[in-house]
DRENMAR-640677 format. One record per residue: x, y, z of N, C-alpha, C, O in turn; chain; residue in three letters; residue number from 1. Coordinates in Angstrom, 2 decimals, padded with zeros to 5 digits. Layout:
! DRENMAR-640677
NODE      npx      npy      npz     capx     capy     capz      cpx      cpy      cpz      opx      opy      opz  chain  res    n
NODE        X        Y        Z        X        Y        Z        X        Y        Z        X        Y        Z      A  ala  NUM
...
//
This chain:
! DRENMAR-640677
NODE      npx      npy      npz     capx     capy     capz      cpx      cpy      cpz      opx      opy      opz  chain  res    n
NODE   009.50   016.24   008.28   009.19   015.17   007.35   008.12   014.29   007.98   008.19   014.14   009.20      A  unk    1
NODE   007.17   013.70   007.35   006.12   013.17   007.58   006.34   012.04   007.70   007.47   011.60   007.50      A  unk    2
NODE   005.11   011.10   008.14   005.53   009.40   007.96   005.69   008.90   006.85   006.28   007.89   006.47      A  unk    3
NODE   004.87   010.02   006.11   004.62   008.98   004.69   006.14   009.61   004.00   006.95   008.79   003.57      A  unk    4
NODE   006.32   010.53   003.96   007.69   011.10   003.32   008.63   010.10   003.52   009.48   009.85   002.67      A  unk    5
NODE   008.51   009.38   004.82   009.87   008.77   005.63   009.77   007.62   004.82   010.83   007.05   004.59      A  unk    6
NODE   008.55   007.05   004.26   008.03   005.81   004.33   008.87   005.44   002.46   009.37   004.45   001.94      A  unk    7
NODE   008.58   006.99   001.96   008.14   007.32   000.66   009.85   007.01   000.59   010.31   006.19  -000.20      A  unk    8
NODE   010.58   007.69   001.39   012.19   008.33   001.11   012.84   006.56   000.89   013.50   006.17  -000.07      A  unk    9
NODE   012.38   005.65   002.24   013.50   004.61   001.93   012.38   003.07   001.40   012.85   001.95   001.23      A  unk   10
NODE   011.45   003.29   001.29   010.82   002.12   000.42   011.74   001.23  -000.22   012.50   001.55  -001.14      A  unk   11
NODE   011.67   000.39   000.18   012.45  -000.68  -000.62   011.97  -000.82  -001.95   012.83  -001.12  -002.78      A  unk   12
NODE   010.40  -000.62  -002.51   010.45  -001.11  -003.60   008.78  -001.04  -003.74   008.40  -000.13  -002.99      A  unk   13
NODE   007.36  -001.81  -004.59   006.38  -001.95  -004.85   006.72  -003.05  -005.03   007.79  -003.55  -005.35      A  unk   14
NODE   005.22  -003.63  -004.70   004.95  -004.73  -004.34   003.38  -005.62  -004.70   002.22  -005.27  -004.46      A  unk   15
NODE   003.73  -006.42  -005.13   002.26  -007.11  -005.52   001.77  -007.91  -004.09   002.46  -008.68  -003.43      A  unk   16
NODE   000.12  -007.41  -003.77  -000.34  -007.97  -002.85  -001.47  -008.86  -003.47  -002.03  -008.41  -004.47      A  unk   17
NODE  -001.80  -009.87  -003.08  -002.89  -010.82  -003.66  -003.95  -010.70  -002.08  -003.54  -010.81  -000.92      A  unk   18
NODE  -005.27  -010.48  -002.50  -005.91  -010.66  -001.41  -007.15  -010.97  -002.02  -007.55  -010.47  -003.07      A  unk   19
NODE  -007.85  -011.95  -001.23  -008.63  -013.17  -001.80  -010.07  -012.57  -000.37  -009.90  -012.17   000.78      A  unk   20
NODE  -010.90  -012.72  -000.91  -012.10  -012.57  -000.24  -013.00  -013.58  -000.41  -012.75  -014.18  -001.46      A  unk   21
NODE  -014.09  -014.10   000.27  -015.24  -014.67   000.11  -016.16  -014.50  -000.23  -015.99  -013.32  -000.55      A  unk   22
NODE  -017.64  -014.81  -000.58  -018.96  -014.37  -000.44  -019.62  -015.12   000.28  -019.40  -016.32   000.15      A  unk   23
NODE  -020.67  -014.67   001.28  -021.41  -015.79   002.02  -021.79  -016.71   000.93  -021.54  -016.55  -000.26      A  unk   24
NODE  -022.32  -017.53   001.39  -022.70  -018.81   000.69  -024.30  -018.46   000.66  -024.53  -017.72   001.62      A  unk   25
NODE  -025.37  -018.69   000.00  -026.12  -018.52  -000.38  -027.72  -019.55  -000.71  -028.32  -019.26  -001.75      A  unk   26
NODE  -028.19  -020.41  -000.03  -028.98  -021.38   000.07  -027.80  -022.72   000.10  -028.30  -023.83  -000.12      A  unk   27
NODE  -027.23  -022.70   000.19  -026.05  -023.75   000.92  -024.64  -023.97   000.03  -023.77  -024.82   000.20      A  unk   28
NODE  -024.74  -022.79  -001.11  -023.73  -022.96  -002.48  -023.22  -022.32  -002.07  -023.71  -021.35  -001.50      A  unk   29
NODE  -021.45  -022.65  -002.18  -020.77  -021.11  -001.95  -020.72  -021.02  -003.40  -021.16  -021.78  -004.27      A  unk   30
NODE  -019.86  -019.59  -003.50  -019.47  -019.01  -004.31  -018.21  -019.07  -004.80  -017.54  -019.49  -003.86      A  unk   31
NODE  -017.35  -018.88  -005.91  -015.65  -018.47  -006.15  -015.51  -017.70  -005.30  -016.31  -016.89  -004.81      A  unk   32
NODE  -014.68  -017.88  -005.12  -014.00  -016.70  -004.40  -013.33  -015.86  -005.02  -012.84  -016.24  -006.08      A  unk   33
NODE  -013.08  -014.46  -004.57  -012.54  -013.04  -005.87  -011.44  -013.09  -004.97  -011.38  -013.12  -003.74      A  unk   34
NODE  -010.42  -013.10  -006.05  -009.22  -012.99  -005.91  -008.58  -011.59  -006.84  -008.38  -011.57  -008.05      A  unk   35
NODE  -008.34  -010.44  -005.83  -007.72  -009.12  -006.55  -006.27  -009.13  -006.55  -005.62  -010.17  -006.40      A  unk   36
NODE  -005.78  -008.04  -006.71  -004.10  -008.14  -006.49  -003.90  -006.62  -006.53  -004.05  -006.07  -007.62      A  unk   37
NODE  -003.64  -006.03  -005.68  -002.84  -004.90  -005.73  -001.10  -004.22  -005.38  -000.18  -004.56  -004.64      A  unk   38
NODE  -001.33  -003.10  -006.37   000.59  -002.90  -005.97   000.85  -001.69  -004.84   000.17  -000.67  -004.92      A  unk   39
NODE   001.74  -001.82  -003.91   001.60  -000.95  -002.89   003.69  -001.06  -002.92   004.70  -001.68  -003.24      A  unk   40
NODE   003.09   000.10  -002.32   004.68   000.82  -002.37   005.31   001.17  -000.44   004.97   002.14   000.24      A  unk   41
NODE   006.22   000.09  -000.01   006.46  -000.28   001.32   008.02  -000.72   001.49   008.75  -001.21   000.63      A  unk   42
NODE   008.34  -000.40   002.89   009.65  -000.89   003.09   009.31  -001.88   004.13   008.43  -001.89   004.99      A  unk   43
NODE   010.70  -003.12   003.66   010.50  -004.26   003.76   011.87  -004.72   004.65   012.99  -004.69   004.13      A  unk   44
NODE   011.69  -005.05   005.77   013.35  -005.62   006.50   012.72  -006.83   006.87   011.51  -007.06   006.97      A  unk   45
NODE   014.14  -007.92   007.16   014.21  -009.13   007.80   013.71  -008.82   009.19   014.23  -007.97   009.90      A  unk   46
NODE   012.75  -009.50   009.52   012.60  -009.65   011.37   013.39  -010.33   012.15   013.63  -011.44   011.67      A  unk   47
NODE   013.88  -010.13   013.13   014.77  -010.21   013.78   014.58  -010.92   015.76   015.42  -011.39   016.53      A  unk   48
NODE   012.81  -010.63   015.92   012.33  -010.65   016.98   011.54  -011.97   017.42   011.16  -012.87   016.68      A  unk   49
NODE   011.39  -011.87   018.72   010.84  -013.16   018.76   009.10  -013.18   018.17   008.40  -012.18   018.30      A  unk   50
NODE   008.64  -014.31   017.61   007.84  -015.09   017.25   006.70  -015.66   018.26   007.00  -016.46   019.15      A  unk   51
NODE   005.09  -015.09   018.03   004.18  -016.29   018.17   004.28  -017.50   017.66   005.22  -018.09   017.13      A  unk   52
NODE   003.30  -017.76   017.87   002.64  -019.46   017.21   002.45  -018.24   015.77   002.05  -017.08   015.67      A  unk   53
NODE   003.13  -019.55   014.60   002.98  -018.86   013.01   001.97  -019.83   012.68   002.00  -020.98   013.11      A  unk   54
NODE   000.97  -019.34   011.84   000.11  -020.75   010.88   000.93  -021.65   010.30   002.07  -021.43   009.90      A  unk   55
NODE   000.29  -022.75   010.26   000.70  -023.95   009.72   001.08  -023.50   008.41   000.35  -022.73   007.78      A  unk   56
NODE   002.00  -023.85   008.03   002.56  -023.89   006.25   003.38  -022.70   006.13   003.74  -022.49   004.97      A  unk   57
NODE   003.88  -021.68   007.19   004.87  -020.59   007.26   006.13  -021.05   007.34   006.36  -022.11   007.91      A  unk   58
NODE   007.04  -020.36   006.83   008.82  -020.29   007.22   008.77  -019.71   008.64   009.00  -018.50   008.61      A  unk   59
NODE   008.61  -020.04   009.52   009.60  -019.01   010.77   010.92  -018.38   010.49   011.31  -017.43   011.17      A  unk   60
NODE   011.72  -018.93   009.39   012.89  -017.86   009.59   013.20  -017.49   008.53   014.30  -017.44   008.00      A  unk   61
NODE   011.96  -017.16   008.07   011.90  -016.09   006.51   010.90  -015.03   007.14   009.87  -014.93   006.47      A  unk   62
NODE   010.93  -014.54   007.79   009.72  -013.39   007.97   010.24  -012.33   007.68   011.45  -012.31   007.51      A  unk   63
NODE   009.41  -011.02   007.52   009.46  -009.78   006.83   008.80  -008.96   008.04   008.45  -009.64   009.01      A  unk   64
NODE   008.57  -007.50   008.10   008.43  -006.13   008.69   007.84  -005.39   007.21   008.29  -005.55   006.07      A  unk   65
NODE   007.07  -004.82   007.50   006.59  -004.43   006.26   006.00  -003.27   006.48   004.76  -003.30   006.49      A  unk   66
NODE   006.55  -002.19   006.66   005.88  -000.59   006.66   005.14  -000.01   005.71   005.89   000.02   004.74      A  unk   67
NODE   003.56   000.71   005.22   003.04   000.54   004.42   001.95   001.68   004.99   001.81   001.84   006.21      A  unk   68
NODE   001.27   002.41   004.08   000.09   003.53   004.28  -001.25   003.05   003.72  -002.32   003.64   003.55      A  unk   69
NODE  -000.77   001.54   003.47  -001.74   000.32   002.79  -002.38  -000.15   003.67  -001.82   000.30   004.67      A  unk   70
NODE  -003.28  -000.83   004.06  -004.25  -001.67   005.57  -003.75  -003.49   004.61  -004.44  -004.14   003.83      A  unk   71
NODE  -002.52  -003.74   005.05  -003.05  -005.27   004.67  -003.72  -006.35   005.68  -003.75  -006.16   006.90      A  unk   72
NODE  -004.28  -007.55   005.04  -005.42  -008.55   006.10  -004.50  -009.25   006.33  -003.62  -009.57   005.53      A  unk   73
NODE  -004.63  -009.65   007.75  -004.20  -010.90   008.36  -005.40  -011.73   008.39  -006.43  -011.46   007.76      A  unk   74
NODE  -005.20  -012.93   009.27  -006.30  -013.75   009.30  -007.51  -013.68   010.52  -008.48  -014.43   010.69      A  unk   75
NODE  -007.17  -012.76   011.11  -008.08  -012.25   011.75  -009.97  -012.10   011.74  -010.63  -011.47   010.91      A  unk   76
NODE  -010.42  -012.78   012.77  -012.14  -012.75   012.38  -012.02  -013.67   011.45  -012.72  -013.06   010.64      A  unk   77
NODE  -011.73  -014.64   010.87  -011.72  -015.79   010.19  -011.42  -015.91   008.16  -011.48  -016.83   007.34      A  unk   78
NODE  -011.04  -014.18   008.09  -010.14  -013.96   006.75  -009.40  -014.21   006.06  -008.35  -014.11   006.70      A  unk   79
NODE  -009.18  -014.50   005.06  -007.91  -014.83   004.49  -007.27  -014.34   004.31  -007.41  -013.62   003.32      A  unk   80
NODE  -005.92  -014.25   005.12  -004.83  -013.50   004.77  -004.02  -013.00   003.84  -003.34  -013.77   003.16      A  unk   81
NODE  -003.98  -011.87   003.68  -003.13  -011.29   002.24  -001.80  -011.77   002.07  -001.11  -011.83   003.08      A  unk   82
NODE  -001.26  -012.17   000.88  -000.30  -012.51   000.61   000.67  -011.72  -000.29  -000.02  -010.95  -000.95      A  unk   83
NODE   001.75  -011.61  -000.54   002.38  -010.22  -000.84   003.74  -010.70  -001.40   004.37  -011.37  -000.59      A  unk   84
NODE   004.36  -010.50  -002.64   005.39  -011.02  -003.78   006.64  -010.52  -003.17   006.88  -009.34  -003.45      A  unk   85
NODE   007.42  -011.04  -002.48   008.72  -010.39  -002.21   009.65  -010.91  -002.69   009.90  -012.01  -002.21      A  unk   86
NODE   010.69  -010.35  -003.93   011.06  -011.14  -004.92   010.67  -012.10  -005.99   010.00  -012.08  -007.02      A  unk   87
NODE   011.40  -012.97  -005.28   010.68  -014.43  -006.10   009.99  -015.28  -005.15   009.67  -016.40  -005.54      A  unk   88
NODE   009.69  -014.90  -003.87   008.84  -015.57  -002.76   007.68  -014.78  -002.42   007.41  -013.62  -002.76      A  unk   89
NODE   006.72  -015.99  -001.33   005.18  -015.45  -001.27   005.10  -015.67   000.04   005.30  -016.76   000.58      A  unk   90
NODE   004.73  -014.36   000.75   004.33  -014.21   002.21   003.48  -014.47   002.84   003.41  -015.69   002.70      A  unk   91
NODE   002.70  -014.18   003.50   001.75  -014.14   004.24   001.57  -013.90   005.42   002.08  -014.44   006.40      A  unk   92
NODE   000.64  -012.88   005.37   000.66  -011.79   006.31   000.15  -012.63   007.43  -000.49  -013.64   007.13      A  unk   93
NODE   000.39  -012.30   008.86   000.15  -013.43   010.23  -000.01  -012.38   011.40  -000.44  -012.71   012.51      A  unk   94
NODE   000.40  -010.98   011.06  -000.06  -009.96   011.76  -000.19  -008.86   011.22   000.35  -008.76   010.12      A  unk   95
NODE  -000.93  -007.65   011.76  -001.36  -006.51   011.36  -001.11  -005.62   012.61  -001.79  -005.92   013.59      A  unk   96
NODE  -000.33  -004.68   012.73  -000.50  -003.69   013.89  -000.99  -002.26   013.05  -000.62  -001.88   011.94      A  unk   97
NODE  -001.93  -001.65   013.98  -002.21  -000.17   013.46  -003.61  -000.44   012.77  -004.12  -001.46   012.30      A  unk   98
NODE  -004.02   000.85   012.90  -002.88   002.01   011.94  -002.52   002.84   013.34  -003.10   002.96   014.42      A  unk   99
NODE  -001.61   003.20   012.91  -000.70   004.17   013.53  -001.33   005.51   012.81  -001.29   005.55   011.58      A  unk  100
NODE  -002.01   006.83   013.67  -002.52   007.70   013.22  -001.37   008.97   013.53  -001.08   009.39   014.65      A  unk  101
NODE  -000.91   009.39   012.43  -000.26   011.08   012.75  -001.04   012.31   012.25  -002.06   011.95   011.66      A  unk  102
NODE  -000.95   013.06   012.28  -001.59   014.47   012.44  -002.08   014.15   010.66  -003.29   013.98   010.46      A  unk  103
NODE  -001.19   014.08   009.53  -001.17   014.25   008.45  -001.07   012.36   007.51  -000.99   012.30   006.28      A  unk  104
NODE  -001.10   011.25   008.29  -000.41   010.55   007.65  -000.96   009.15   008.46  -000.93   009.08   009.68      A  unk  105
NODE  -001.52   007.94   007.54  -001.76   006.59   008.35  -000.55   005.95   008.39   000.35   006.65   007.92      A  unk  106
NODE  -000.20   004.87   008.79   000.69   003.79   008.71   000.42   002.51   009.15  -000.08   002.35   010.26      A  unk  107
NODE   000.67   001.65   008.48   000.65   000.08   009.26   001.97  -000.41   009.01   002.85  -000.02   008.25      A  unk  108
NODE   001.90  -001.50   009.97   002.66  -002.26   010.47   002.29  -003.37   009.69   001.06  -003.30   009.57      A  unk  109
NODE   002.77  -004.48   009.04   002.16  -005.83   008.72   003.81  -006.66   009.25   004.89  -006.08   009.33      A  unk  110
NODE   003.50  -008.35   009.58   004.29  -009.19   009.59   004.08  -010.00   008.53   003.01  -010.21   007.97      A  unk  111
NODE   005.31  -010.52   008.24   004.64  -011.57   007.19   005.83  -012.87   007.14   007.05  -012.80   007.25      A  unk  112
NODE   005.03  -013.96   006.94   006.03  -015.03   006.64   006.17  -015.64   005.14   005.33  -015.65   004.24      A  unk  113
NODE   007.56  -016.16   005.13   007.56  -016.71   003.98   006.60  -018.24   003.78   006.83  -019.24   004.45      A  unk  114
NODE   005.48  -018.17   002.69   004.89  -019.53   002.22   005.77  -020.72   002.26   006.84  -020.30   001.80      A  unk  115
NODE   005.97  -022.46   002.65   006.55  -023.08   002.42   005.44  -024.04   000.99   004.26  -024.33   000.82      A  unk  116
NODE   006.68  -024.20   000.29   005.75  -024.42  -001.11   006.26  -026.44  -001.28   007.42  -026.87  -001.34      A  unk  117
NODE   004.95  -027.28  -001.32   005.15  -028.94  -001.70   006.05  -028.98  -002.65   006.40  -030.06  -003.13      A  unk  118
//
């Protein structure tokens, strides 16, 4: 059985990802920013492990593990991090490991915390 089979067999579920991009700015105007959303199909557990420094405005003890054949963004190189519907709450991704390469099959790793909402 493959990764993705493994990935495929206990998936918790699909999932809406929101990921927001920029455009350079352009004689000193920025631009809107494009905001897409895609659905990706991933298994999802409580983390359990210890913790970096999280961005400002995260839950520390709502975080997620998020197995996926998807590449989601962290904030890395100065990006905006993808954010991702789990339930009735909104994550945000704070790490990215991988991809993890097998003979037949990608994988990532994403972390994600729960948004704290005003």
């Amino acid at each position: 059985m493959s990764l993705l089979d493994s990935l495929a067999a206990f998936k918790t579920g699909c999932y809406v990802v929101t990921r927001t991009t920029y455009a350079p700015a352009t004689g000193g105007v920025y631009a809107a920013p494009d905001v897409s959303t895609i659905e990706i199909d991933a298994v999802v557990v409580p983390y359990g492990g210890e913790l970096e420094a999280l961005p400002e405005g995260v839950n520390a003890s709502m975080t997620r593990v998020i197995g996926t054949s998807i590449e989601l963004l962290d904030a890395a190189n100065g990006r905006t991090p993808d954010s991702i519907a789990i339930g009735a709450d909104n994550f945000l991704v704070f790490r990215v490991d991988g991809p993890v390469m097998m003979p037949d099959s990608v994988h990532y790793r994403a972390f994600a915390a729960r948004r704290r909402l005003p």
